[in-house]
C-alpha positions in Angstrom: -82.1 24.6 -26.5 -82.4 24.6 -22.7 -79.8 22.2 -20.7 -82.2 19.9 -19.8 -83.1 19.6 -23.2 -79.9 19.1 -24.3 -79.2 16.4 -22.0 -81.9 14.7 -23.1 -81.2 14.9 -26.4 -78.4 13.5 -25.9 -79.8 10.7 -24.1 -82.1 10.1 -27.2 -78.9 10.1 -29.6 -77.0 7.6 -27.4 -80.6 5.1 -27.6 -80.8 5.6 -31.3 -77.3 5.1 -31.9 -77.1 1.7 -29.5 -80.0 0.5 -31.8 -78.2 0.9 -34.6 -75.1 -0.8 -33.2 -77.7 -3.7 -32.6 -78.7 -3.6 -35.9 -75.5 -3.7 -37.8 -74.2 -6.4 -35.5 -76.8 -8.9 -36.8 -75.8 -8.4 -40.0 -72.5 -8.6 -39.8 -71.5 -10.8 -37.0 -73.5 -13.6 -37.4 -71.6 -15.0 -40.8 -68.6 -15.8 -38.6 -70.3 -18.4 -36.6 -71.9 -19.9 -39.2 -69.4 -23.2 -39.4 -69.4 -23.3 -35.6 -73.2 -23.2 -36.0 -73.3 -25.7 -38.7 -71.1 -28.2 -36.0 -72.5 -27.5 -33.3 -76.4 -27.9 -34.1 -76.2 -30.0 -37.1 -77.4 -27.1 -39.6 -77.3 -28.2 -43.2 -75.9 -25.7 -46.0 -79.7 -24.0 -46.9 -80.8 -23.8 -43.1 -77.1 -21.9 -42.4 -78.8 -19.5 -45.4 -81.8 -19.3 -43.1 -80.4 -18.1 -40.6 -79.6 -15.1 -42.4 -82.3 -14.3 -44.7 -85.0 -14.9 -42.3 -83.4 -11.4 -40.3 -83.0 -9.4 -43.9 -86.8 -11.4 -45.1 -87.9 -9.9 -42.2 -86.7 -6.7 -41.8 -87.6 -5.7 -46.1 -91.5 -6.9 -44.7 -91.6 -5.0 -41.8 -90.3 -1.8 -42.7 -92.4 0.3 -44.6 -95.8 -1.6 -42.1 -93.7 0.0 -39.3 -93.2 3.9 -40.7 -96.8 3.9 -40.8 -97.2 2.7 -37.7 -94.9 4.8 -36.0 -96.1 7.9 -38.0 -99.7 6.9 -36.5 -99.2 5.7 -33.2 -96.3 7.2 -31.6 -92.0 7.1 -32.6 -91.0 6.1 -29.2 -93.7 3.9 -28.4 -92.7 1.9 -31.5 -89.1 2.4 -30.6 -89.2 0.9 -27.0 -91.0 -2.1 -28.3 -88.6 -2.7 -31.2 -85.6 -2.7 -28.6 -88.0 -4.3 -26.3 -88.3 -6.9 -28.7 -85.3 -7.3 -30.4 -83.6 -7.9 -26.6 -86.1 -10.9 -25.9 -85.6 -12.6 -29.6 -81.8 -12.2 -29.1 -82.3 -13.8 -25.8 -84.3 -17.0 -27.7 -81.7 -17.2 -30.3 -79.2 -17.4 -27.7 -80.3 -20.4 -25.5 -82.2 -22.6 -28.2 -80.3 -25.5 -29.4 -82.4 -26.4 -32.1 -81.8 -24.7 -35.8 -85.2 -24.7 -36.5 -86.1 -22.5 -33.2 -82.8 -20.3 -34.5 -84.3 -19.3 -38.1 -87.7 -18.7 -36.1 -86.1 -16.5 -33.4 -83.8 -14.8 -36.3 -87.1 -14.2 -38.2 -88.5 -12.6 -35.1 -85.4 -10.5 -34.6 -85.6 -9.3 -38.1 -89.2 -7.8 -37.1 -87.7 -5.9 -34.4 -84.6 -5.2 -36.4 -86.8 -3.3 -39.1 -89.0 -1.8 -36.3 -85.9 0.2 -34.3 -84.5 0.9 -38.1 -87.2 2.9 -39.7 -87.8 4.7 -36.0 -84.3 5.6 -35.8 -84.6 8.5 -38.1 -87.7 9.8 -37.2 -86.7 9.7 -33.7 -83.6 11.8 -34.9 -85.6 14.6 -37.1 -88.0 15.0 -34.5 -85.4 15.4 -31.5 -82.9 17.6 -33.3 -84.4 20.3 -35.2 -81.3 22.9 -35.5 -79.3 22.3 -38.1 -76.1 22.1 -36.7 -77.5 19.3 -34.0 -79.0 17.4 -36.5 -76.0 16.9 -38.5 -73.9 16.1 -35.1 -76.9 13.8 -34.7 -76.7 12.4 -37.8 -73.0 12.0 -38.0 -72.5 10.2 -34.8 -75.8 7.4 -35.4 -73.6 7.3 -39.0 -70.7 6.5 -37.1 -71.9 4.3 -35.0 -74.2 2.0 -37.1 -70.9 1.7 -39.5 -69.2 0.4 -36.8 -71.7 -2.5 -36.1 -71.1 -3.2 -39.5 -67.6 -3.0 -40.2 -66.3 -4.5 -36.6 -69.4 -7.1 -36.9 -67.1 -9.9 -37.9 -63.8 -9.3 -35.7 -66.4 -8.7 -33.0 -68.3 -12.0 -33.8 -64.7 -13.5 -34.1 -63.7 -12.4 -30.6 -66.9 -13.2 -28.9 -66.8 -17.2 -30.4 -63.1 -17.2 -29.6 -63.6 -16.4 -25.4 -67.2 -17.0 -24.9 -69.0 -19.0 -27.3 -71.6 -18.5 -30.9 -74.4 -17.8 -28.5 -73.4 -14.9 -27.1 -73.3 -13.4 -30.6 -76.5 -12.9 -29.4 -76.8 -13.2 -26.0 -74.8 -10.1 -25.8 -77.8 -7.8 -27.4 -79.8 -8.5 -24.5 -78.0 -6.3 -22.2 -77.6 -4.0 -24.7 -81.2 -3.5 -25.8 -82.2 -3.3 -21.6 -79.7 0.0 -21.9 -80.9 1.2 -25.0 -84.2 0.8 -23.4 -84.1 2.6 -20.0 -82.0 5.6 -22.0 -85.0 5.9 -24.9 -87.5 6.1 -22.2 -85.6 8.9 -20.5 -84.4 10.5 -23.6 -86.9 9.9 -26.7 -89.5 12.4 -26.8 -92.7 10.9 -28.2 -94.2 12.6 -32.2 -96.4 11.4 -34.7 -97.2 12.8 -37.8 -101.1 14.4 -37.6 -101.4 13.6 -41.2 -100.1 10.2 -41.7 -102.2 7.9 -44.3 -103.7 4.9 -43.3 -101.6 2.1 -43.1 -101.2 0.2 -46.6 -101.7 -3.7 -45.7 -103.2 -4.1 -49.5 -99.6 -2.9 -50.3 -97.6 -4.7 -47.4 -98.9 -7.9 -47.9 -98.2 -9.1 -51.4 -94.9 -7.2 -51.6 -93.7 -9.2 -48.1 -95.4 -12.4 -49.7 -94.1 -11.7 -52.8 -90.2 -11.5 -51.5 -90.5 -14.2 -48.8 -91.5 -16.8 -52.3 -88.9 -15.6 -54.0 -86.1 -16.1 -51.9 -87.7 -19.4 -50.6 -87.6 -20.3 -54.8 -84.3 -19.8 -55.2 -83.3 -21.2 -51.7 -85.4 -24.7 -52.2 -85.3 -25.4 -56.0 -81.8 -26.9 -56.0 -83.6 -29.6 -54.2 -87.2 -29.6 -55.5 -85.9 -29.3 -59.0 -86.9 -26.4 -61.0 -90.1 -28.1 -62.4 -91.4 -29.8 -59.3 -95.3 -29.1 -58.7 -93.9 -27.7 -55.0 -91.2 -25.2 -57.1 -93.7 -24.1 -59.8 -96.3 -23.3 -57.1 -94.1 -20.8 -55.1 -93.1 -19.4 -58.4 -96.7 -18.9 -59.3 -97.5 -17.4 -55.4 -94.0 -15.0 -56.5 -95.8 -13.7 -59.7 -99.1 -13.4 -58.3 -98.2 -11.4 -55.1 -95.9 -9.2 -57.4 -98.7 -8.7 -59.8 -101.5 -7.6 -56.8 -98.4 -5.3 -55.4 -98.0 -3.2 -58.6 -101.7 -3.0 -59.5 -102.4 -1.8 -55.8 -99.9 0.7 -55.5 -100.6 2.3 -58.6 -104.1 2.4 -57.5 -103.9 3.7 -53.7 -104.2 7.2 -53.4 -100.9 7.4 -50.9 -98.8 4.5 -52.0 -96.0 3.4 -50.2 -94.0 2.5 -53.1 -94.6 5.3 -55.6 -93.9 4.2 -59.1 -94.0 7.4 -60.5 -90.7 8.2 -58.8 -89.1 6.4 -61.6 -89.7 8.7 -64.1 -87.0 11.5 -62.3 -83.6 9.6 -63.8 -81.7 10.6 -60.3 -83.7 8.9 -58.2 -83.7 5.8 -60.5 -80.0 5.8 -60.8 -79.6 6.2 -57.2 -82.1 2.9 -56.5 -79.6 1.0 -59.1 -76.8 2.2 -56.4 -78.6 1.3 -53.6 -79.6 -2.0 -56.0 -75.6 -2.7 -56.8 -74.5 -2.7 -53.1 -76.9 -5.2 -52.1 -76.3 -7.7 -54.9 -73.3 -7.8 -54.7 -70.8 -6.4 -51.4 -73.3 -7.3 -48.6 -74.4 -10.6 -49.7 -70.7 -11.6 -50.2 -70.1 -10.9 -46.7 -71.9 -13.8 -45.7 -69.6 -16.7 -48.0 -66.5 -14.6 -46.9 -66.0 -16.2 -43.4 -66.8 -20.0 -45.0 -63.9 -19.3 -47.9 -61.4 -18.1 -45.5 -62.1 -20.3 -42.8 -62.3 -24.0 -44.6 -61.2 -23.0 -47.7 -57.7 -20.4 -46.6 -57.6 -22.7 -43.1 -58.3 -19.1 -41.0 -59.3 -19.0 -37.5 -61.8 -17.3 -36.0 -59.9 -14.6 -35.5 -58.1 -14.8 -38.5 -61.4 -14.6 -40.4 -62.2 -11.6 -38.3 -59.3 -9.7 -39.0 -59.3 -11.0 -42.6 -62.7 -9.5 -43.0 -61.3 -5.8 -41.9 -59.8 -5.4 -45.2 -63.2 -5.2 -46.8 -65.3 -3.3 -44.2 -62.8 -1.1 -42.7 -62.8 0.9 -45.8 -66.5 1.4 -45.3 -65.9 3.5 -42.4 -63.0 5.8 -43.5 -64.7 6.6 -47.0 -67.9 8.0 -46.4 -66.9 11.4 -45.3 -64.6 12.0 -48.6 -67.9 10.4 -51.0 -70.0 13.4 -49.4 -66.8 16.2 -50.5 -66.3 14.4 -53.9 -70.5 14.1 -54.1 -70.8 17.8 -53.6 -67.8 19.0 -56.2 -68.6 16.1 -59.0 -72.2 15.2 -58.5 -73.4 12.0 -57.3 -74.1 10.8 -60.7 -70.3 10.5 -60.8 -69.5 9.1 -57.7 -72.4 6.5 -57.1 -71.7 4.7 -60.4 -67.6 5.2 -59.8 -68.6 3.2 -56.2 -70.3 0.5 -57.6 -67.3 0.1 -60.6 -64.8 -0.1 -57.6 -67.1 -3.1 -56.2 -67.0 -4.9 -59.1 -64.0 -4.1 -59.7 -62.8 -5.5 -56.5 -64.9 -8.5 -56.6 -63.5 -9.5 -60.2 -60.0 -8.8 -58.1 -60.7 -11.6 -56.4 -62.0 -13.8 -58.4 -58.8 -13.4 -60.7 -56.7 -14.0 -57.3 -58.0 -17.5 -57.3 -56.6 -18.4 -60.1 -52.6 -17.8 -59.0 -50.9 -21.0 -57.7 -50.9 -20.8 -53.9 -53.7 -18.2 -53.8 -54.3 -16.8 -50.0 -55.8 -13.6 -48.2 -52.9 -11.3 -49.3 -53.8 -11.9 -52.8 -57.2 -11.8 -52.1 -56.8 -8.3 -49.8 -56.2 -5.4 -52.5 -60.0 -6.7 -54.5 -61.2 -6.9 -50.7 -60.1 -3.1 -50.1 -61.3 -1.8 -53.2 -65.1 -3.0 -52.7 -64.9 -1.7 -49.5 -63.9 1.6 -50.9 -66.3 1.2 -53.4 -68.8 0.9 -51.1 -67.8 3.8 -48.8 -68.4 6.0 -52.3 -71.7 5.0 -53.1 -73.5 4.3 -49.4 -74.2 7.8 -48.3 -74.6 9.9 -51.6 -77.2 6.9 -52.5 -79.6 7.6 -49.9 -78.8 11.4 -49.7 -80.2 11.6 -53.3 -83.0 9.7 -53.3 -84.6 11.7 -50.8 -83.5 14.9 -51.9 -84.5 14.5 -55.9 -88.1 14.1 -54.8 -90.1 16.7 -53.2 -90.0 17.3 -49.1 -93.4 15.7 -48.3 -92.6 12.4 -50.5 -88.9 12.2 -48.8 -90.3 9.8 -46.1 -91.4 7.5 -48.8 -88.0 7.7 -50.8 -86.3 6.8 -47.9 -88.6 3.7 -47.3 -87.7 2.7 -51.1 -84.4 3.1 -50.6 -83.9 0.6 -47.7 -86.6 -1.7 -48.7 -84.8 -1.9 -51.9 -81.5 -2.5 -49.8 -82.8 -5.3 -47.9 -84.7 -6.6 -50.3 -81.9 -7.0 -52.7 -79.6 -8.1 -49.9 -82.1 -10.9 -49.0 -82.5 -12.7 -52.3 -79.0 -12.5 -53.5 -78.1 -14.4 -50.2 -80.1 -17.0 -51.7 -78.9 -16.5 -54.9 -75.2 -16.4 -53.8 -76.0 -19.6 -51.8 -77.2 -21.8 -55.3 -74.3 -20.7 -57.1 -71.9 -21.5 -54.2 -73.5 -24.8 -54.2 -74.0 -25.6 -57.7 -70.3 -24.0 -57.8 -69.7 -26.8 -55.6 -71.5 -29.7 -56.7 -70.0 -29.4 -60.8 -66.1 -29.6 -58.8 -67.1 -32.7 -57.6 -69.1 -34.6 -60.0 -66.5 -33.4 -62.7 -63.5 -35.0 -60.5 -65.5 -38.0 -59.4 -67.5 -38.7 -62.8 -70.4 -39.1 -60.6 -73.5 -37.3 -61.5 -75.5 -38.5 -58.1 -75.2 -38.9 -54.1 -73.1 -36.0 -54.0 -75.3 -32.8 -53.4 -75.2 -34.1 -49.3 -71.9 -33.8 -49.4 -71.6 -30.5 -51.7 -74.2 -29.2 -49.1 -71.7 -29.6 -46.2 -68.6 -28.6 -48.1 -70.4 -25.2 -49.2 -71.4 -24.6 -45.7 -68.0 -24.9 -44.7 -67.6 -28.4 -43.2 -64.6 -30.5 -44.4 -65.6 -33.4 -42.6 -67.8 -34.5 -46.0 -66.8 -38.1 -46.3 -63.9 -36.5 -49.1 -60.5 -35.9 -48.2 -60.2 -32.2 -47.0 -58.3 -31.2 -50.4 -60.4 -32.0 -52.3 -63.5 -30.2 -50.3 -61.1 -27.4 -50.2 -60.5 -27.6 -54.3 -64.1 -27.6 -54.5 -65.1 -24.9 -52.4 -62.8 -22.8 -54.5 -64.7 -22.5 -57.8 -67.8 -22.1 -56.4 -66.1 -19.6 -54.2 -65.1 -17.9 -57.5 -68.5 -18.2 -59.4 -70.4 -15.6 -56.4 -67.6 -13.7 -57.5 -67.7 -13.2 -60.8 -71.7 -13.0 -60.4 -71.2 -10.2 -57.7 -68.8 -8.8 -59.8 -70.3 -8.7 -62.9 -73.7 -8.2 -61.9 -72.3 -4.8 -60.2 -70.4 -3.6 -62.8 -73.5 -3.5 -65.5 -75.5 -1.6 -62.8 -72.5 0.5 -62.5 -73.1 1.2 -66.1 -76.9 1.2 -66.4 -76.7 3.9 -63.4 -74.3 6.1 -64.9 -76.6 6.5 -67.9 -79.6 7.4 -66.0 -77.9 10.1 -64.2 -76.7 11.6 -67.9 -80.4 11.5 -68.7 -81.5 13.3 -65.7 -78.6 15.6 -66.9 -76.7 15.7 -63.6 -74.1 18.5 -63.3 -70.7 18.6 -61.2 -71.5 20.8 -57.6 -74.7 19.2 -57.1 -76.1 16.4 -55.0 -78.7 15.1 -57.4 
């Protein structure tokens, strides 16, 4: 590789990776701010859970719609106006002061969020073909994404604590302006010659079909589960599911290729990509609430608090890839997802203790993050390496639309039973069985300033703190179990990656 070639290359690696610090910021970050938010603008407890499933809605829709694209059209081109984009949406979520213009922005966002994520590794494959650069390549955008993700909340902590919630935001505009101008200079542009046509009959139902669903779980608490509104979006669910299937099984290049399924490794691996995304991820977004209104945490406090369950994240994944390669992933993905729900139930034993604070809570904090620093990596490195090298692409696309898929409706589903968590404290201790799911609204958003006295917001916050939990906890550890057995069928041995 000439000089000038290296060079820029390098100036290609430093775009990708600034995208990917984008990315993982918006994920991470924004839970901290979420009480200030809730002040500040007015937000009620479901439009606080808008704000961060219309980013993870957004990005599952958009994701396999933009391979395609990209693989037709042009990497960078797509690139440049995913970063192009995701500066200018930052910018609208940063200066609105209206919540409804926030969830619309951070649905926009989400869009571009997807966009730079699926062109981030083709950018990479197609700029680094040695293998010794691509793994340098690969190493420092896995570096530097899990840094957006692990910092995210002490970051998003420090930035409310000197600045303000808006520049949470505000700071990815002058970040995706010099991710810009270096993937201009550095990105060479590729497309794949023999990309398929683009699969809206596929893209459509399945985005329709998760947007319902998460808008179901989100809205029924309200509506009631047999409202004519809540049975319609439940029918739209099913129906949308229903076309997705039948087209996909029909399409002669389907995005989502059911017949995957039928090699156990890949299966198990999709339960561990499945496991994370129920349980860790979503949890990160009811973490800062709990320690802030219910432990009496600052921002910075929270921020720091939060370390104890993402730093592991970062200092894991290289030993998962040793252990992955001398045990087999069929070991270590299932063992990472039994240390998440392991740790979760940690912590939902913790609350149990008179006097219960972060220490208690800090050793089931560590082990999920540890958990999850086993079973990231060898997840995705086995689903695309069990299938053959022309489907890889598409494993890859299952594997984080399953992720972000999962992670968006168990937000909602995390946010009903924090609620309903909630609401049973209060109508147990008041014997009142109405005119209270206002105030469980506020206290499960993080607001003490219910119309209760704060101790008893606080005792209420704490079992419904404890039922997400247990259901993260539990729901982890049986697809712990249910991935472990698929890998035995697949007949996984020691020394191998899949």
């Amino acid at each position: 590789m000439t000089a000038f070639r290296l060079s820029q290359s390098m100036l290609a690696l430093a775009a990708v990776a600034l995208s990917s610090l984008m990315f993982g910021l918006e994920i991470s970050s924004v839970p901290v701010i979420l009480p200030t938010i809730e002040r500040v603008l007015g937000a009620d407890f479901i439009q606080l859970q808008s704000v961060m499933n219309a980013y993870t809605v957004a990005v599952a829709g958009v994701l396999m719609a933009a391979g395609a694209i990209a693989d037709r059209f042009g990497r960078k081109r797509l690139f440049l106006i995913g970063v192009a984009a995701f500066g200018l949406t930052s910018f609208a979520c940063g200066v609105t002061d209206e919540i409804a213009v926030l969830i619309a922005a951070r649905f926009l966002q989400g869009i571009a969020g997807g966009v730079m994520l699926i062109c981030q590794v083709a950018v990479l494959s197609h700029q680094f073909r040695e293998p010794k650069a691509r793994s340098m390549a690969y190493a420092w955008w896995g570096v530097v994404f899990g840094f957006g993700l692990g910092f995210g909340p002490i970051i998003g902590s420090g930035i409310i604590a000197v600045a303000g919630w808006e520049w949470v935001f505000l700071i990815h505009v002058g970040l995706a302006a010099l991710t810009f101008g270096l993937g201009l200079v550095g990105v060479q542009e590729s497309r794949d010659p023999h990309a398929s046509r683009l699969d809206i009959a596929g893209i459509l139902p399945l985005s329709t079909a998760v947007l319902a669903l998460t808008v179901f779980i989100t809205e029924v608490p309200r509506l009631g589960i047999t409202s004519p509104l809540a049975l319609a979006i439940l029918v739209v669910f099913i129906a949308a599911l229903i076309a997705f299937v039948a087209v996909e099984r029909r399409v002669a290049h389907p995005m989502f290729d059911f017949g995957v399924f039928r090699i156990p490794s890949f299966a198990g691996a999709l339960l561990g990509a499945v496991g994370m995304n129920l349980s860790f991820w979503p949890l990160i977004i009811y973490l800062p609430i709990w320690f802030h209104a219910g432990l009496g945490l600052s921002s910075i406090g929270v921020g720091l608090a939060l370390l104890a369950y993402t730093l592991p994240t970062l200092a894991v994944p290289p030993l998962a890839e040793k252990l992955s390669l001398r045990f087999g992933a069929g070991l270590i993905i299932p063992a990472g997802l039994f240390g998440i729900g392991a740790g979760l139930l940690m912590m939902r034993l913790s609350l149990e203790l008179a006097g219960a604070g972060w220490p208690l809570l800090a050793p089931g904090l560590v082990l999920a993050g540890v958990g999850l620093g086993l079973t990231n990596t060898p997840v995705t490195n086995t689903a695309t390496c069990v299938v053959s090298s022309d489907r890889a692409g598409m494993a890859s696309g299952m594997d984080m639309s399953a992720r972000m898929i999962t992670l968006a409706v168990n937000i909602a589903v995390m946010g009903a039973i924090l609620f309903n968590g909630v609401l049973a404290h209060l109508q147990a201790a008041s014997g009142v069985n109405s005119e209270l799911r206002q105030v469980a609204e506020r206290i499960a958003a993080g607001s003490l300033e219910t119309g209760v006295p704060a101790d008893v917001a606080r005792q209420a916050l704490e079992p419904g703190f404890g039922w997400v939990a247990l259901y993260g906890g539990l729901g982890c550890l049986l697809l712990a179990f249910a991935s472990g057995a698929l890998f035995r069928v697949g007949g996984q041995r020691p020394g191998t990656q899949h």
